[in-house]
N, C-alpha and C positions, 0 to 999 in steps of 0.2 A: 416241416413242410407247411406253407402257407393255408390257412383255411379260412377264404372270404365270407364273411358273414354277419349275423349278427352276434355280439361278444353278450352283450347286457340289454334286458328289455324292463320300460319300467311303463307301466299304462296307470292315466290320474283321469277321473271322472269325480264330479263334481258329488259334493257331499250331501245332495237332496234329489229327491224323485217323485214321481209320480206314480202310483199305484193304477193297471191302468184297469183290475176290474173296477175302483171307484172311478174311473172317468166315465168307464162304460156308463154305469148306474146313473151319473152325472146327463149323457148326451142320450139315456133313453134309450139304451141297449144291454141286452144279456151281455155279462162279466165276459163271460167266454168267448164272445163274438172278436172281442182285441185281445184276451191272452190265448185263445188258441186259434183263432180265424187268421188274427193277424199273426200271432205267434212271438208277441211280446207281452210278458205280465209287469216293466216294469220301464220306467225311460225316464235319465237323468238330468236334471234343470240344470244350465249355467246359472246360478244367482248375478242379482245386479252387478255386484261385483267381482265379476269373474269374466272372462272372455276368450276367446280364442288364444290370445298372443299371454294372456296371464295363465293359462291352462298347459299352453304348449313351456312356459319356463318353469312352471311349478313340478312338472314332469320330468325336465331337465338338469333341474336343481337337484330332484330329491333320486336320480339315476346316478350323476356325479356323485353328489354324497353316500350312498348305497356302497359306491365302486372305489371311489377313492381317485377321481378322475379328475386329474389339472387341465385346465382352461389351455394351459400350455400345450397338452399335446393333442390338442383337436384342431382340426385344422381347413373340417366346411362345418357348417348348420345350416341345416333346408328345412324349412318350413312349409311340404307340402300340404293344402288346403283350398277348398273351395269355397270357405266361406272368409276373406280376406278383409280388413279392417281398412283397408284404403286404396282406391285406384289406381295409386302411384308408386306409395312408399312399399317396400315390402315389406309382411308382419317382422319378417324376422329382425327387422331392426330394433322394433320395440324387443323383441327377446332378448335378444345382447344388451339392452340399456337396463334391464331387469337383471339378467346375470351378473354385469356385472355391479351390481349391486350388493350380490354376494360375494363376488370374488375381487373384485376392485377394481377403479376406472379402468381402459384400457387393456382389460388382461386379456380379452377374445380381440384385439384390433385387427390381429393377424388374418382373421379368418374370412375364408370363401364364405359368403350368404346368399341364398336363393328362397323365392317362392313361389311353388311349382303349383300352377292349377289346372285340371283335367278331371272336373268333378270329382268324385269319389276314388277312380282308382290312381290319383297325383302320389298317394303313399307310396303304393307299389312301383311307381314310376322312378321316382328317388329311390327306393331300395335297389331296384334294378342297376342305375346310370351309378353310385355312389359304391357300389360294390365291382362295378364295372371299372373303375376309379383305380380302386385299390389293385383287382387284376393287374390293372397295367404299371403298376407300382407309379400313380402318378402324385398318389397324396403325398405332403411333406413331410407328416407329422404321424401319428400312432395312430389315430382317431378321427373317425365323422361321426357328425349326431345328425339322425333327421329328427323332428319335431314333429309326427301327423299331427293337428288340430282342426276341430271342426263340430260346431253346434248344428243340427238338425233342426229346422224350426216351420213350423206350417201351422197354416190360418185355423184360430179355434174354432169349433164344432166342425171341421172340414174330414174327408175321409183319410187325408194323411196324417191327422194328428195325433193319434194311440204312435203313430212310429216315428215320433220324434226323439232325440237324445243329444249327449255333449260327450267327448273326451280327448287327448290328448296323449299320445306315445314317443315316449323319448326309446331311441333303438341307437346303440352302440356297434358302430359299424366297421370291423377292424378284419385282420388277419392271421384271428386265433377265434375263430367261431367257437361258441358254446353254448349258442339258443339254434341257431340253425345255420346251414354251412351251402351256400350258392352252388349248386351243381354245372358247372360251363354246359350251355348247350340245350339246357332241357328247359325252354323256351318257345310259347306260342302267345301270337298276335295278331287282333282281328282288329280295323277303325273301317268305320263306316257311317256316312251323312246322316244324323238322324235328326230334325228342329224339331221333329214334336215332340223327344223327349226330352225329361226333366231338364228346366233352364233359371238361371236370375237372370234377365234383361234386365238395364239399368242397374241403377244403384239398390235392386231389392236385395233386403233381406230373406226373404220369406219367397220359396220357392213357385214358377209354374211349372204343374206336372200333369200331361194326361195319361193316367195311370195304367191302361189297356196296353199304350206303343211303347210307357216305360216298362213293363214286367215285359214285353214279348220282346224290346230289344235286348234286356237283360240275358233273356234265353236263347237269345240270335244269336251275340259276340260272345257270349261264355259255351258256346258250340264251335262258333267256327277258332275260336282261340286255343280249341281244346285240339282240334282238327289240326291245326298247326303243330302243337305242341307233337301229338301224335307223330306226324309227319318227320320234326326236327329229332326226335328221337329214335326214331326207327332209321333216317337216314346216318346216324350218329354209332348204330348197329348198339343201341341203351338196354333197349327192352326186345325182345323178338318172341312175342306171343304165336302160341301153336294155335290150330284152327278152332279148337276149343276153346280159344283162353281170349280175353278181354285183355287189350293194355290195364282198363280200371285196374286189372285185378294185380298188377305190380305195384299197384299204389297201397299206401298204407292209410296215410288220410288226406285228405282237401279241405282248405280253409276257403271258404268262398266267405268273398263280400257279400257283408249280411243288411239290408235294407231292414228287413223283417226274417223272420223261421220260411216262413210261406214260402217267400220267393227264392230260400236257396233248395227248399224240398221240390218245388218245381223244377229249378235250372237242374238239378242232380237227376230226378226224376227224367228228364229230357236226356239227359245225356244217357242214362243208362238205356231208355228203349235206342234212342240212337247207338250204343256199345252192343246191345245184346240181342236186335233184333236180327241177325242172320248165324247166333248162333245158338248150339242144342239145349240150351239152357231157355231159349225164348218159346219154345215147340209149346211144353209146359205152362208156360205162366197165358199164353195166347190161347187156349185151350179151357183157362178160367176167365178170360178179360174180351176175348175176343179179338178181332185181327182190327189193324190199326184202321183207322179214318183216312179217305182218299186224298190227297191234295193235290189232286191235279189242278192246274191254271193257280197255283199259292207260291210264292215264296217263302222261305222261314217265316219273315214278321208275321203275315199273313196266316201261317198254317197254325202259328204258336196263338194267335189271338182267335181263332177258330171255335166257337161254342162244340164243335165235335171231337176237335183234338181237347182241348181241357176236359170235358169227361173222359176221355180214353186215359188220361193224363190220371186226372182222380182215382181212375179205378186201378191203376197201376199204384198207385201209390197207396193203397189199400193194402196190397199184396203182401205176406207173409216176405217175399223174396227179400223185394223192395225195402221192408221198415229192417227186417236184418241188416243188408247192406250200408246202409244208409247209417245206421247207428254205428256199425264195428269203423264205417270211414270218414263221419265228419260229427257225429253226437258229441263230443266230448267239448268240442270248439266250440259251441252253441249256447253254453251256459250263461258265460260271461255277458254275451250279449243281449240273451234274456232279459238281463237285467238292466240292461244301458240303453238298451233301444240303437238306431240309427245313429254313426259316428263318421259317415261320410269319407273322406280318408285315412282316419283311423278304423275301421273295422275290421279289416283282415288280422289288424294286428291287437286287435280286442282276439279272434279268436287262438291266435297265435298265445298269446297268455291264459286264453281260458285253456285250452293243450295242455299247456304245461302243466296247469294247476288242479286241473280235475281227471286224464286220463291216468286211466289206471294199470294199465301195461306199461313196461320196460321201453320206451323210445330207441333207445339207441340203436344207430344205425338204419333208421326206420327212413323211408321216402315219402315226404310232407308237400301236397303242391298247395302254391298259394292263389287264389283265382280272383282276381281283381277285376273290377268294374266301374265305368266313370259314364255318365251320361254325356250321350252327343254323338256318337257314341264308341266306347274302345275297352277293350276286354283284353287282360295278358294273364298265362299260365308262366307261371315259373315253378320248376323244381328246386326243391331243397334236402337235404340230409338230417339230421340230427344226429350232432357230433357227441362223442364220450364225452362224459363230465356234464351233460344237460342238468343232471338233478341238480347240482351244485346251485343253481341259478336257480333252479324251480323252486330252492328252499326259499330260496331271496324274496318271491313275489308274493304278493298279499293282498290285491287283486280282488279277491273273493270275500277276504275276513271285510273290507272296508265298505264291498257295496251291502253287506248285513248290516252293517254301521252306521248307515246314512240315516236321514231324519226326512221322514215324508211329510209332503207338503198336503196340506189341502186345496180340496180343486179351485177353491174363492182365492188362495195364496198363490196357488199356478197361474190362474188368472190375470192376476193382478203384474207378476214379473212379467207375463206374458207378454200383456198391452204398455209394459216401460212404465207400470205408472209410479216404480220403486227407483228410488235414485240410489247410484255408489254407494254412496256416501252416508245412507239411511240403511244399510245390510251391514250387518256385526258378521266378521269372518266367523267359519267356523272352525272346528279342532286339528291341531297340526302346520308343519312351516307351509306357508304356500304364499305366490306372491298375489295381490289382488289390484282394483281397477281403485284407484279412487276418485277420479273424475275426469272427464273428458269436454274440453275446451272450447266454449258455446259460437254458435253462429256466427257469421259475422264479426268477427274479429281479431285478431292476428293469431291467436292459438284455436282455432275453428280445427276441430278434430284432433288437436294434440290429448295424449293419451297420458294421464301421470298414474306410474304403479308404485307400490311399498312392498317391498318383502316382510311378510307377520310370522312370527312365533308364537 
């Protein structure tokens, strides 16, 4: 029997970081203000030579070799990101000219290529339509690869920058799931106009964000998406909670897009008084916290940016109830991330790998939702399964050994890659196969933005 999913996950984060209590110390702030305010102690630098499109095939390369997977029987690569190397071209052509570099000219010719952008939740977006693919039995071939890729990058001393990060998720997308297995049906979806948040106009690198409309639309679409979800489910007759019971409470864990710790303990936070405010379990915890904050004449955006509801919000997240829940359904995802900082379309599936590699219960058979988020803005839930044989795969990752591994930078060397003032060409790769940047083709002249990579050993 067919099981849509993903087969193999391989996540590649760059082999140097930032320590972010020294940044604190660095911008003239307590240590703890960015590793537990913001709720990252750690976020990892693309070096000069490294980039989006060299990140997403180094990822690529080292899942294929992992798996034992010929060029031959893949049959799309999508490239979803929101941080894309050209207006025109899409990244993933540079991927395929790096691949095959390994596997030899023309050996991917065959294949479907996309590059899907929808800020941050473009990952989930491709996991969705590409499994959706295989449903319909429309692929040729055994295999789809997405590639997430995506540096996180914002202005120094600015208040986004403790939550900056880089990485890159190659996900094998077939019909013999064995990381996790697409549920039909159990599906929610919220878009809605939003220009104040997070945006690149132009050709920036370097994001606009005002942080207040981006954290409260966060909590907007990842409510009404959940609402949805609810809805398609219970109409689907999925889950049928008694008056006591919460959907949450069929859930086993949630991977939410992780920006920072902060903002997914808020949007959870949110959901659950939204889950448990009409039932007997709420009597209780309202009884220590007090009854909620009015919002008459507010909408969501409105009520979630509200200096009344965020204390009401804090003190709930105080609660005994709360920090249990909270742990037994999404702690274990959160690791990985700690350590990477912001991965923009790759982070769900940053915590997708930290799952695997740090929870310490039996998965199997367990219901995993994935909650994605893309500024502008659009929020989807999808459920998924976790098929027998998980571990098998969980052996495979290593994830975790590589970000101990890494080699921290100082804040003058962060600096310094920061503002470009380090060229390709002047960065010595570091340890292991990966492919890298070595120069990108000057101004003004017929190779103006031509990208040349080397695959290193």
């Amino acid at each position: 029997m067919s099981r849509v999913g993903i087969e193999a996950l391989y996540v590649y984060s760059p082999d140097y970081y930032v320590d972010n209590a020294e940044l604190a110390v660095a911008r003239g702030k307590e240590p703890k203000h960015f590793t537990e305010g913001v709720g990252i102690k750690a976020f990892a630098v693309a070096p000069p030579n490294e980039d989006q499109a060299s990140m997403a095939a180094t990822a690529a390369h080292r899942l294929m070799d992992t798996y034992g997977i010929s060029p031959a029987d893949i049959f799309r690569v999508d490239t979803p990101t929101e941080s894309g190397l050209d207006a025109s071209r899409a990244l993933v052509s540079d991927v395929i000219g790096m691949l095959e570099q390994a596997y030899g000219k023309g050996s991917l010719s065959h294949v479907l290529g996309y590059e899907q952008k929808f800020a941050c939740v473009s990952g989930m977006e491709r996991y969705m339509d590409t499994s959706a693919w295989f449903a319909a039995n429309w692929n040729t071939r055994k295999y789809a690869l997405i590639l997430a890729t995506d540096v996180a990058k914002y202005n120094l001393n600015s208040g986004e920058e403790p939550t900056q990060g880089a990485a890159a998720a190659a996900l094998l997308i077939g019909n013999d799931a064995r990381v996790l297995e697409v549920v039909p049906g159990q599906i929610g979806s919220a878009l809605r106009h939003e220009k104040r948040d997070f945006k690149k106009p132009g050709a920036r690198t370097i994001a606009m964000v005002d942080g207040a409309v981006s954290y409260a639309s966060y909590l907007t679409e990842m409510k009404e998406a959940w609402l949805n979800y609810q809805s398609a489910i219970a109409k689907a007759g999925m889950i049928r909670p008694k008056p006591e019971q919460s959907t949450l409470d069929f859930i086993d864990r949630a991977i939410y897009h992780n920006p920072h710790k902060k903002m997914v303990i808020s949007a959870y936070a949110s959901l659950l008084i939204h889950e448990w405010r009409n039932l007997p379990r709420w009597k209780k915890l309202e009884e220590e916290i007090g009854p909620e904050p009015s919002r008459a004449g507010m909408d969501d955006l409105a009520y979630y940016m509200s200096e009344g509801y965020k204390d009401y919000r804090r003190k709930f997240m105080k609660s005994p109830q709360f920090a249990s829940d909270f742990e037994a359904h999404i702690g274990s995802s959160l690791i990985a991330p700690d350590l990477i900082g912001n991965s923009y379309s790759v982070s769900v599936f940053v915590g997708v790998d930290s799952l695997l590699e740090n929870d310490k219960e039996d998965l199997t058979g367990k219901t995993v939702v994935l909650c994605g988020y893309g500024s502008g803005s659009h929020a989807v839930i999808l459920g998924n399964r976790v098929p027998e044989g998980y571990k098998e795969i969980s052996k495979k990752l290593d994830l975790m050994p590589r970000l101990l591994a890494r080699r921290k930078l100082s804040i003058e060397e962060y600096e310094r890659i920061h503002r470009g003032e380090i060229q390709p060409e002047e960065w010595k790769p570091g340890a292991g196969k990966k492919f890298i940047l070595n120069s990108i083709g000057k101004k003004e002249t017929p190779s103006e933005g031509d990208r040349d990579y080397s695959l290193v050993t």
